[in-house]
N, C-alpha and C positions, 0 to 999 in steps of 0.2 A: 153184626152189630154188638153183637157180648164180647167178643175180643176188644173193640174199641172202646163200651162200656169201661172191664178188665183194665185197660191202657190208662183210662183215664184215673181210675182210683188209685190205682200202682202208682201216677204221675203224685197225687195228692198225699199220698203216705210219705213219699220222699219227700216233698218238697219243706224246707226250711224257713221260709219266706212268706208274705204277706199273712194275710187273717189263719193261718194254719201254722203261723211261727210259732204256737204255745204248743203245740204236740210236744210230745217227749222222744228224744230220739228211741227209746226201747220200742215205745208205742208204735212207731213208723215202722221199726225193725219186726215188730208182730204184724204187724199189719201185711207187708213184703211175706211173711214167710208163710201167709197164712194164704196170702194169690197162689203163692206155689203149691199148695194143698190142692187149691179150686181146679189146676189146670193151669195149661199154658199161659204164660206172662210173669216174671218178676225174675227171670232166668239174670238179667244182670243186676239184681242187686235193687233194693231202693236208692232213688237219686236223691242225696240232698244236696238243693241246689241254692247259690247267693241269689238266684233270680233266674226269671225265663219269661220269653214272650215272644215280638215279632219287630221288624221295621220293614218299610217299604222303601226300596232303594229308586232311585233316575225317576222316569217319567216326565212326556213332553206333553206341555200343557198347549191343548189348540189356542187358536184366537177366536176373541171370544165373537160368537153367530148374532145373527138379525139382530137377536130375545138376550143376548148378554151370557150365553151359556156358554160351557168350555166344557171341554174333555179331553180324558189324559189318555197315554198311549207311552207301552214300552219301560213300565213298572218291573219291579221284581219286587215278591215278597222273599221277606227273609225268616225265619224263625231262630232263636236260639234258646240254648239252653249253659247254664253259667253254674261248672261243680260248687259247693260251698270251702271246698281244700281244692283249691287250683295248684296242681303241681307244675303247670306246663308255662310257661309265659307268651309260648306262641300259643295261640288258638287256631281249630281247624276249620275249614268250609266244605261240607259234600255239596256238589255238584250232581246231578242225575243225569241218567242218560234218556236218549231218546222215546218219547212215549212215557215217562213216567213223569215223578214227581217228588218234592222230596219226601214224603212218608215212606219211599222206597229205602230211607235207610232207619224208618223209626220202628218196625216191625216187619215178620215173617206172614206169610199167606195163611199160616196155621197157628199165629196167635204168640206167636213166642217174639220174646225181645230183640229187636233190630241192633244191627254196628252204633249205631246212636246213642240207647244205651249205655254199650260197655265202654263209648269213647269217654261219654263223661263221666262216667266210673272209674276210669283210668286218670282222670284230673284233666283233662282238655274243654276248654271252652269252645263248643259247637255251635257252630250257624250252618245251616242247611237251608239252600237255596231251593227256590220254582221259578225256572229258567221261565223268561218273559212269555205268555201264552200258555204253559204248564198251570196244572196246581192252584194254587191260591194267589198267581198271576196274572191278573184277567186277562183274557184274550181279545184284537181288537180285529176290525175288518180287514185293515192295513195290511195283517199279518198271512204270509203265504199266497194262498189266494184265496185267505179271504173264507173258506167251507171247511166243512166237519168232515171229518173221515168215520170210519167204524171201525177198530180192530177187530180181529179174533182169534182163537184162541190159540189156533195152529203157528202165528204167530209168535208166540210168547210158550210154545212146547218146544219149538224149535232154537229158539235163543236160551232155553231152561235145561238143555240136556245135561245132565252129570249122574254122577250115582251117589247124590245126597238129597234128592229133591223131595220135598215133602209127600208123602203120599205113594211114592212107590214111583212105578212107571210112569216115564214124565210124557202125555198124551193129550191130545184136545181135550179129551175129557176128564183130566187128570184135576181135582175139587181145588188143588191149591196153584195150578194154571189159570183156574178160573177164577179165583179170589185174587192173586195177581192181575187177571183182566178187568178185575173192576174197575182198578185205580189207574189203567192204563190210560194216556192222554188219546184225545181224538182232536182235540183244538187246534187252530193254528198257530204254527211261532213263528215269536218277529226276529228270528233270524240269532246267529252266531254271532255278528259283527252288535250288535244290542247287548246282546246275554254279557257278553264279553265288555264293553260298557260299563253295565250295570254292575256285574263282578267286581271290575276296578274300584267303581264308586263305595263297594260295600269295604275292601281294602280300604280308600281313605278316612273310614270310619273306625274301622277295627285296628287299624296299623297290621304289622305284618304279620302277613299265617301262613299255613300250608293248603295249599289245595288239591283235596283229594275227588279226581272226576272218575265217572266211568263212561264207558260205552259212547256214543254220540255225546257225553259232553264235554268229552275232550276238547274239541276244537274253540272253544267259546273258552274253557280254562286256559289253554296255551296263549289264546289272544290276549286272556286278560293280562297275562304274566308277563306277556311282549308290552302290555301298554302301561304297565305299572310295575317293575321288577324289582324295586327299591321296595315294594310290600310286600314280595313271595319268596318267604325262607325256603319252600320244597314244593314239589307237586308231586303227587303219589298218580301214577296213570294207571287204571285200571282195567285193561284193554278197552284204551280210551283209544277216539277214533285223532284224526291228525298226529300218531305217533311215528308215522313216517314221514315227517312234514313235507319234504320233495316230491310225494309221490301224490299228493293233495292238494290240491290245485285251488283250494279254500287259502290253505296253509301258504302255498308258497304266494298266495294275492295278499294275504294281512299281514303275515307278520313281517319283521325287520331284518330284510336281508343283506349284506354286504358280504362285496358289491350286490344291489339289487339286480333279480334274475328276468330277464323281460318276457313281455307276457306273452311273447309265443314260447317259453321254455317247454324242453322238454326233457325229464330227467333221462338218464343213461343206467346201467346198472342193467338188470335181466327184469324182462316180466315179473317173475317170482320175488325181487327183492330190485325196487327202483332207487338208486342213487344218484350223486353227483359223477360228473367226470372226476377221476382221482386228481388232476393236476392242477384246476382251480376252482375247490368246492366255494362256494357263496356260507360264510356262517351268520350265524343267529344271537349278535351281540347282547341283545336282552332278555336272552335267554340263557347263555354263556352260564353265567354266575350263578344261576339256581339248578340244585339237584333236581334229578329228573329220576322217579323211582318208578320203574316199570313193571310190569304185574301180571301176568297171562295164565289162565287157567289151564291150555295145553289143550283145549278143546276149541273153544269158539276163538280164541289165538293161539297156534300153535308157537311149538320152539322156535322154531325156525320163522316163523314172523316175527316172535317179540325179539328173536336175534338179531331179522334184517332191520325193524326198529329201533334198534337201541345203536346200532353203526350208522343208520341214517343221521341221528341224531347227533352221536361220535363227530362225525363228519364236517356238522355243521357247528361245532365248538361249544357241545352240551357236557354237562357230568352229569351219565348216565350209570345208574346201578339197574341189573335187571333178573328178575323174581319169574320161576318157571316154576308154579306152585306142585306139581306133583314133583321135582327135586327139592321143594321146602317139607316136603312131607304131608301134600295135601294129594294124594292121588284123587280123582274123579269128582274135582269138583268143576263146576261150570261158570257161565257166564254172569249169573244172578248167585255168586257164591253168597251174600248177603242174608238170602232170603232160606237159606239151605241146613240141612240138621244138623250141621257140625257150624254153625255161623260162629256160636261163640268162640272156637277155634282160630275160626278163618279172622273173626274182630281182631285178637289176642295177634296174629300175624301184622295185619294194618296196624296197631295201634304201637306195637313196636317196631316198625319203621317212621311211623311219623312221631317217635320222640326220640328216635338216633337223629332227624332231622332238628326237631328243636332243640336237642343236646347241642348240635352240632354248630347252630346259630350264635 
């Protein structure tokens, strides 16, 4: 709770806006430098920011019972945070992956400043999503089947492996495994085909941005960008899952194929790396037109996935670039590189590919 305490004041020394607009910027700038004294947090800088908050995107309202009551199903909350020197004209969206939420990009398990941070330090206006049933999305019966799971910890040791992880040896019992478990989802979700939905909705609010997912929330970012492409200047994939889309059998039922592939397909290629037949691949028209920036830690994806990924995609008439983070000069980091002791690093890597992308807009 002190690191969140820590988060919150760090959030109040930056902020430029509302009943806190009369600070002095020096005053803010002391205040920042004075958390870094305390301990972990202020690692990116105080935020000043034109504004920050939240919106609630979709949601289906029932009809209303007996007694005139209703209730809603299939929300996303959203949160953003808006620099006060917006250098970027796109704005960006994290997506999270499976089991988490978005506070998974707003700090570290050991109190240090998240990608979130440095993205708006960087001039990007951030919205960061909790995929429907996630987070500060409430969850309904509807969703899944409906029950709570449990994680633990082995879980989230084994998706955590690198040789940056907070704490040393990354083990069940490893302190900052276990503070990552805290925040981990057990809810049920209303699914990819919703999140994805919802995502769009929040594009026809923002107009167009990049979307940055990772892990399981790839598939609900590729859908949204198939159902709205006119809103997505790029998508950053973070060994995001549907990056082979042929070989995903989510992937090849939603999004837009021509010719459409019918639903006994079966991709051709090797186990190891599933494709089209070379002589008439099916492409992905509304996807076509948006960069596709691919990203693999070389652990939890190796080269040789994000390879047979990004030719999958080739294939199907994407422009793909693709990032094997140990030949960027990230040797051993992992699948939660976010959360990791060289994070501010690994931001500085994300955050300049997603302004070649809005450069490039």
């Amino acid at each position: 709770m002190a690191n969140m305490q820590k988060a919150r004041a760090r959030l109040l020394a930056g902020v430029t806006v509302g009943l806190v607009a009369a600070w002095s910027v020096a005053a803010q700038d002391a205040t920042a430098a004075q958390d870094l004294k305390d301990g972990p947090g202020g690692e990116a800088g105080a935020m000043h920011l034109r504004d920050a908050g939240f919106m609630v995107v979709g949601g289906d309202v029932s009809e209303p019972d007996a007694d005139g009551n209703v209730t809603v199903s299939n929300q996303m909350h959203v949160e953003f945070f808006l620099p006060a020197e917006r250098r970027y004209d796109v704005p960006v969206v994290l997506v999270h992956g499976g089991g988490g939420q978005a506070i998974d990009w707003a700090g570290t398990p050991d109190g240090r400043d998240g990608w979130r941070d440095y993205f708006v330090n960087a001039g990007f206006d951030v919205y960061s999503v909790d995929r429907p049933g996630y987070g500060r999305s409430p969850a309904a019966p509807s969703y899944g089947e409906g029950t709570l799971g449990q994680a633990h910890s082995g879980i989230i040791a084994g998706l955590a492996q690198s040789e940056n992880w907070p704490g040393g040896e990354v083990t069940p019992t490893n302190e900052a495994v276990i503070d990552w478990l805290k925040t981990s989802q057990t809810t049920p979700y209303a699914g990819n085909e919703i999140a994805a939905k919802d995502i769009s909705l929040l594009l026809d609010e923002i107009g167009p941005a990049i979307l940055i997912s990772h892990s399981a929330g790839g598939r609900s970012t590729y859908m949204a960008a198939d159902m709205n492409p006119e809103n997505v200047v790029g998508i950053i994939a973070f060994e995001a899952s549907g990056s082979n889309p042929i070989a995903d059998e989510e992937m090849r039922a939603h999004l837009t194929w021509e010719p459409a592939l019918p639903a006994d397909y079966a991709p051709a290629g090797t186990e190891a790396c599933p494709a089209q037949a070379e002589r008439t691949p099916s492409t992905l028209p509304n996807l076509s037109g948006i960069p596709i920036v691919l990203v693999a830690s070389g652990i939890f994806v190796t080269k040789e996935q994000l390879d047979c990924n990004a030719a999958a995609l080739q294939q199907a008439g994407a422009e793909v670039m693709a990032h094997h983070m140990p030949d960027e000069g990230f040797p051993g980091v992992g699948h939660f590189m976010m959360a990791e002791t060289n994070n501010a690093e690994t931001a500085q890597f994300f955050i300049d590919r997603a302004a070649e992308l809005a450069q490039a807009d």
